[in-house]
Every structure is written in structure tokens, then in C-alpha cells.
C-alpha positions as CSV (number, residue, x, y, z in Angstrom):
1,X,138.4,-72.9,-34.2
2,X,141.1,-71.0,-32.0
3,X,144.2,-72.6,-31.5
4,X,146.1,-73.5,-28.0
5,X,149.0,-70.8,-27.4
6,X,151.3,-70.7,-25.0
7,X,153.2,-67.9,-22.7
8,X,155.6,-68.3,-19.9
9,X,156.4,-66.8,-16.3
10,X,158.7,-67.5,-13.5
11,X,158.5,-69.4,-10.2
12,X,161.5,-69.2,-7.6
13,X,163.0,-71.2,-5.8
14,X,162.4,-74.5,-4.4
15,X,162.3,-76.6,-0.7
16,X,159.7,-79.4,-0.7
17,X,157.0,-81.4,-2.4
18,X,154.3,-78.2,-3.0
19,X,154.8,-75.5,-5.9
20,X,152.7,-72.8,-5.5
21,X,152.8,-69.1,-7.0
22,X,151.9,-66.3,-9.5
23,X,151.2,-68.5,-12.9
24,X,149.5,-65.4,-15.1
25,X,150.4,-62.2,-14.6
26,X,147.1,-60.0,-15.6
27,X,148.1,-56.2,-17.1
28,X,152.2,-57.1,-17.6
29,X,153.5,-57.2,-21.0
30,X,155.6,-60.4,-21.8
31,X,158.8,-60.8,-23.4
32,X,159.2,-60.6,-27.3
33,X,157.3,-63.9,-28.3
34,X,158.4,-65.2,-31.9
35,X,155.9,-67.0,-34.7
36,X,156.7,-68.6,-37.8
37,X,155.8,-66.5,-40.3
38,X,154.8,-63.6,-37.9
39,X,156.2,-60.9,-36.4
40,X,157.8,-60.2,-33.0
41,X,154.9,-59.4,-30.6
42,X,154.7,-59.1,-26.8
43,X,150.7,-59.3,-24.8
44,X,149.5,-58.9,-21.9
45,X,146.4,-60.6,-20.1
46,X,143.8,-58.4,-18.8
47,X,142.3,-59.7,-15.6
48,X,139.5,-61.8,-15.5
49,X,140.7,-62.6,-18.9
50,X,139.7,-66.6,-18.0
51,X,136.8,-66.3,-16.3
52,X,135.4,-68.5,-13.7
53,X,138.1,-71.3,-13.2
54,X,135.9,-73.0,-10.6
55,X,135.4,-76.5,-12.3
56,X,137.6,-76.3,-14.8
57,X,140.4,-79.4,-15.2
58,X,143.5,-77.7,-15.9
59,X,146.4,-79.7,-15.5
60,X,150.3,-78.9,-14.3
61,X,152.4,-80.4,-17.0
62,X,156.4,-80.3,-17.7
63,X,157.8,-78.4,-20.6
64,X,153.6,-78.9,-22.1
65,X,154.2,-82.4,-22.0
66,X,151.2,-84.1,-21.8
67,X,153.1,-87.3,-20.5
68,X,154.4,-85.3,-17.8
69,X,151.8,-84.9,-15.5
70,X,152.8,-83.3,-12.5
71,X,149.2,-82.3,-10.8
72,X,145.8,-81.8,-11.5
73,X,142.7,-79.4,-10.3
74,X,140.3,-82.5,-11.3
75,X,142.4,-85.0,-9.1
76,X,142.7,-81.7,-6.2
77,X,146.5,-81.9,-6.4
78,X,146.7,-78.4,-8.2
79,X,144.5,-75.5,-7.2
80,X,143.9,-72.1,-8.7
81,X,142.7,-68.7,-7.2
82,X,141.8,-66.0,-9.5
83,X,143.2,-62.6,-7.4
84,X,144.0,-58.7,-8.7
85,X,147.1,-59.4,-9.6
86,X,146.9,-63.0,-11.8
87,X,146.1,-66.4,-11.8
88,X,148.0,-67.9,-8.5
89,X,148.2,-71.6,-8.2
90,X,149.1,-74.0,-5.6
91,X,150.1,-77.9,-6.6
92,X,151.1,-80.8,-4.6
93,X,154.3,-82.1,-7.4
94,X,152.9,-86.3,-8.2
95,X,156.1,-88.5,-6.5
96,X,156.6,-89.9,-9.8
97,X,159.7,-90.1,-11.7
98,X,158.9,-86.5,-13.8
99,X,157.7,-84.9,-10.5
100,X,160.9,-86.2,-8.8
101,X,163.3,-85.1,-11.6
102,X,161.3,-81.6,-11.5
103,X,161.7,-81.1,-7.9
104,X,165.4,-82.4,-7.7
105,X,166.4,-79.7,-11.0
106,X,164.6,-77.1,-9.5
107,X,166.5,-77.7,-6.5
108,X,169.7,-78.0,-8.4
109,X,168.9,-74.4,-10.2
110,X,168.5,-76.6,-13.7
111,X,165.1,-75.1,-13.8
112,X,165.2,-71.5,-12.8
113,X,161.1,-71.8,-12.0
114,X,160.1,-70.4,-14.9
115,X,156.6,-71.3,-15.5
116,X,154.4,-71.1,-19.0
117,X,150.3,-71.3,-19.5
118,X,148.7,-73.2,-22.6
119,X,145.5,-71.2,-23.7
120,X,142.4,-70.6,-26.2
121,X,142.1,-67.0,-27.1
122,X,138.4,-65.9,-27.3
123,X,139.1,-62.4,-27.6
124,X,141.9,-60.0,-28.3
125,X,142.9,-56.5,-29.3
126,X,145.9,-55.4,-31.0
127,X,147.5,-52.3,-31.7
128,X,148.1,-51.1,-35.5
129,X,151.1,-52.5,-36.3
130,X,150.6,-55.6,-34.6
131,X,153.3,-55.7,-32.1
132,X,151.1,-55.3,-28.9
133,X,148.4,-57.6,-28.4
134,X,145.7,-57.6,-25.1
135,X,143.9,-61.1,-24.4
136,X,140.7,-60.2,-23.1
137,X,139.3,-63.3,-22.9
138,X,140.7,-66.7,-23.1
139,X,140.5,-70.4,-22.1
140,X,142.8,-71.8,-19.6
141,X,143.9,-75.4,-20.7
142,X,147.3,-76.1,-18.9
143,X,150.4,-74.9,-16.4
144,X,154.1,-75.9,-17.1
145,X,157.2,-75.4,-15.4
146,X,159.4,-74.6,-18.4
147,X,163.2,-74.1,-19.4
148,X,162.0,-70.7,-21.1
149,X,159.5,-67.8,-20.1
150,X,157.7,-65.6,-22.6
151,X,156.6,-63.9,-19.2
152,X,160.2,-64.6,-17.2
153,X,160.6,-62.4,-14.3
154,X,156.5,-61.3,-14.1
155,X,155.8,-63.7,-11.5
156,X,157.0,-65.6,-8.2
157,X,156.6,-68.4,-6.5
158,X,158.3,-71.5,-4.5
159,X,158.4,-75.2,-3.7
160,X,158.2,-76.2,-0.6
161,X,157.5,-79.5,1.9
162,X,154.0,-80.2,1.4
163,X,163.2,-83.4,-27.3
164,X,159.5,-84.4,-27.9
165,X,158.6,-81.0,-26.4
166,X,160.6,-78.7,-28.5
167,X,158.9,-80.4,-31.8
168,X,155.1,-80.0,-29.9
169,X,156.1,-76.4,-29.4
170,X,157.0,-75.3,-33.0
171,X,154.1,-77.6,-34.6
172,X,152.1,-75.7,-31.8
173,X,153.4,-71.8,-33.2
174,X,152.9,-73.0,-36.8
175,X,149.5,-74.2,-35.7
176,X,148.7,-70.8,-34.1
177,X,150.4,-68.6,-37.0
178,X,148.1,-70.4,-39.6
179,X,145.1,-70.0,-37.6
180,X,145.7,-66.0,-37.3
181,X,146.7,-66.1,-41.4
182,X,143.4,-67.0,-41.6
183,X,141.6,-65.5,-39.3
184,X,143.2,-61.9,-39.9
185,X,142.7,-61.9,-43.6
């Protein structure tokens, strides 16, 4: 069994109720992303990488929250088109209290519009020391506007009118770090 990882990219900023944007960057390397127990790596995401999206139910969460639901492609509030350069995604924000304190920090600058991307690696390739690592085929579980990017400054986007996750996100590298202990053997 593979285990959920996720990476991170930036959104800009905001004027309204619709967030919309480059979520996966497809051939850009990311920042220096840290495991327990593993070294420093960046990766990149090779495009097509995830397929036909058409029917899947990825969700928009906050900080991979799943409490935090912002939008949905089930519900039609988020939508995803695969192009040349990544995985671009348009959501209407929920006018809940989480999509209202989203909207209002990412108005404030709070949130810089950094997004991230929880996934199931299929297939990957790395280089010989292990640093560099190319997903070549993965499964797209969730989008979350994040604090902190693995992919930062890869990506764009913008609103406009239209510490539980800390824990998650270690157990979640721990979780991912075992898997490729074992799996790498």
C-alpha cells in the first residue's frame, strides 16, 4: 500500500469568493522537502502524472484538514483542468466560518496563497543518491491552501468575487518515511 504525501505551491493574491490557479506544477523541481529519518529531497511531477481527473472527488481542504472543507469537485464547487503546464483548479471558497477566515487571511496577507496537494505515488524514479525524485504517476487525493509550500513560488493564482494539522503532517511524513523503508529495502 502507498502512502498519501504531500507537496506545496503558491497562489497569489486575493479579491472575492472564487480561488482559482496553477495547483501542480508538472516538470518544476520543488523546494528541499524533509522526512523523518530520510534525507533532503526535492521532485518534480511529470505531466500527466495523475491521469484522467474527470470523476475523481478531490476536495479543497485548509492546511490538509479534513474538517476544513473549503470546496469540492463531487459537490461542483471545485473544478480541475489538466493543461501543459499543471493541474489548474478553479473553487467557489464554502461561506462557512473556515472558508470565511481563509478568504479574510488571504486578504490580510496572513496566507501568502501558498497552496499544497495530498497524493498516492504509483510510480517514481529517482536519481542515485536519492536526492531527486520524478513522480510519474500518482493519485490525486486533495488541494490545500497552506502556511508553507514545498513548491512556493512554482505556481499562481487569485481569489476573486465569484495545531491539529501540524501533528497530521508529521504522523503523515513518518507514515510515508516508513512506507519507503520498506519498500526500498
Amino acid at each position: 500500500m502507498t502512502s498519501l504525501e504531500r507537496r506545496s505551491v503558491t497562489i497569489g493574491a486575493p479579491a472575492g469568493r472564487t480561488l482559482s490557479g496553477l495547483a501542480i506544477p508538472y516538470g518544476k523541481w520543488s523546494r528541499e522537502i524533509s522526512e523523518p529519518f530520510n534525507p533532503q529531497f526535492r521532485e518534480r511531477i511529470t505531466r500527466g502524472a495523475f491521469g484522467d481527473l474527470a470523476g475523481a472527488d478531490i476536495k479543497l481542504l485548509f492546511n490538509h484538514n479534513a474538517s476544513a472543507l473549503l470546496a469540492r469537485t463531487r459537490s461542483g464547487t471545485l473544478t480541475l483542468n489538466d493543461t501543459a503546464s499543471g493541474v489548474r483548479f478553479t473553487a467557489d471558497l464554502a461561506e462557512t466560518s473556515v472558508g470565511n477566515d481563509v478568504r479574510a487571511m488571504l486578504e490580510r496577507g496572513d496566507l501568502s496563497g501558498e497552496m499544497s496537494f495530498g497524493f498516492y505515488v504509483d510510480r517514481d524514479e529517482w536519481n542515485p543518491r536519492r536526492t531527486e525524485r520524478t513522480v510519474t504517476a500518482a493519485r490525486l487525493v486533495e488541494l490545500s491552501v497552506v502556511v508553507d509550500a514545498a513548491y512556493g513560488d512554482k505556481t499562481s493564482s487569485s481569489l476573486r468575487s465569484v495545531s491539529a494539522a501540524a501533528i497530521e503532517a508529521a504522523a503523515l511524513r513518518l507514515e510515508i518515511h516508513k512506507h519507503r523503508m520498506t519498500s526500498h529495502v
